[in-house]
C-alpha positions in Angstrom: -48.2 30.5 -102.9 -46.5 30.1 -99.6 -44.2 26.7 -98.8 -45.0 24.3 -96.4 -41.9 25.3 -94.5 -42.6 29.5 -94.6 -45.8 28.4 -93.4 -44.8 26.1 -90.5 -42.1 28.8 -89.2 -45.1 31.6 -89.1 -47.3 28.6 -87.2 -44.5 28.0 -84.9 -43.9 31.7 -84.4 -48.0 32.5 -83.6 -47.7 29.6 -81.4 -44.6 30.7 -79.6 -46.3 34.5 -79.2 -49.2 32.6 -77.5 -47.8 30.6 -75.0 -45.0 33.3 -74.2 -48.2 35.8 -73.4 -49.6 33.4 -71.3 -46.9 32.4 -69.3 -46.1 36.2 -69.0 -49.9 37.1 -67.7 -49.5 34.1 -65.1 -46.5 34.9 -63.9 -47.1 38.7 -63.6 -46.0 39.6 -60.1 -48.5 43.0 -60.5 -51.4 40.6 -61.0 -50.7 38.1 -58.2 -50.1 41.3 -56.0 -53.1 42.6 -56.6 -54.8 39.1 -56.7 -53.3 38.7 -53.3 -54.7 41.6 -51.4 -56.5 40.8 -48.0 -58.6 43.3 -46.5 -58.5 43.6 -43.2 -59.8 45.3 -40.0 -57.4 46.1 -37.1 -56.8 49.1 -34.8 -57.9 49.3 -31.2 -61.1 50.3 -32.1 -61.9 48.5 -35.3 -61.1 52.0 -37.0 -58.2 51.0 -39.1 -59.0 49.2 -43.0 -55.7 47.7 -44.3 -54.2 45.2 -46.6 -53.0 42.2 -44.3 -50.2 41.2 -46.9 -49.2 44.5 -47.0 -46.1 44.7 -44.5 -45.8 48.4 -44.3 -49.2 48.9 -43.8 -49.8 50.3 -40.3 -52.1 47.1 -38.1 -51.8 48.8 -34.9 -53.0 52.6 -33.4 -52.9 54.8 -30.5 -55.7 53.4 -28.7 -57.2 56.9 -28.3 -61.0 56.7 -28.7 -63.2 58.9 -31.1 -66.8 58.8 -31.5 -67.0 58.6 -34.5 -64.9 55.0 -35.0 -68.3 53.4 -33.7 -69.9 54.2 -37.4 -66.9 51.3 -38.6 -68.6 49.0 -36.7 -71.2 47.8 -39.6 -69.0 49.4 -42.1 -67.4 47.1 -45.1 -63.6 47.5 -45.0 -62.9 45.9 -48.9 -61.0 46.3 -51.9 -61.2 49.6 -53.7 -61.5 50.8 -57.3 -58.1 52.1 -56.7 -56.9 48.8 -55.7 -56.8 49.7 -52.2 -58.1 48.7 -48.9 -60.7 51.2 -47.8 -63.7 51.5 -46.0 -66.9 51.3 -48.3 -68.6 55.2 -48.4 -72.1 54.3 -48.0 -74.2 57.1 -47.0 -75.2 55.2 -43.6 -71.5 55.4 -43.0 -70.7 58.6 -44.0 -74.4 60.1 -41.8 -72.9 58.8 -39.0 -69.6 60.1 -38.8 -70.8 63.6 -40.1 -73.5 63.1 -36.7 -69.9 62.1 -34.7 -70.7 58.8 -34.8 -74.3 58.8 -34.3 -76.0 56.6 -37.0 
């Protein structure tokens, strides 16, 4: 049989595990970071997908025009499995660049 003490010391350490997880898992700069991500469209033509917060990505292009940027112009720019901005694949996007930008 255990003593109330042993047993109040192996409480107090469960307990202690617990919160220390949780504050961990809150404070995890990995999780806010990817919490945090802001997909955004920029690009003289609406052809660039980016992450707003991030400050290396580039928000800014040539200004050259292509045909086929006019298929981003329905297209979803979102979070990725990856993590990443990106532009959704859908087959109506990826028709319409294969036609140069004819949907």
């Amino acid at each position: 049989m255990h003593s109330p003490f042993g047993l109040s010391v192996l409480i107090g350490t469960i307990l202690f595990l617990l919160v220390a997880a949780a504050v961990s898992y809150v404070t995890n700069p990995l999780r806010i970071a990817q919490d945090e991500i802001k997909c955004t469209v920029g690009g003289c033509s609406g052809e660039l997908c980016y992450d707003a917060n991030d400050k290396s990505a580039p928000t800014a292009s040539i200004c050259i025009w292509s045909s086929h940027y006019a298929c981003y112009r329905t297209a979803k720019c979102q979070k990725q499995t990856n993590g990443k901005c990106g532009w959704n694949a859908t087959n109506e996007l990826n028709r319409c660049i294969a036609n140069g930008g004819t949907p």
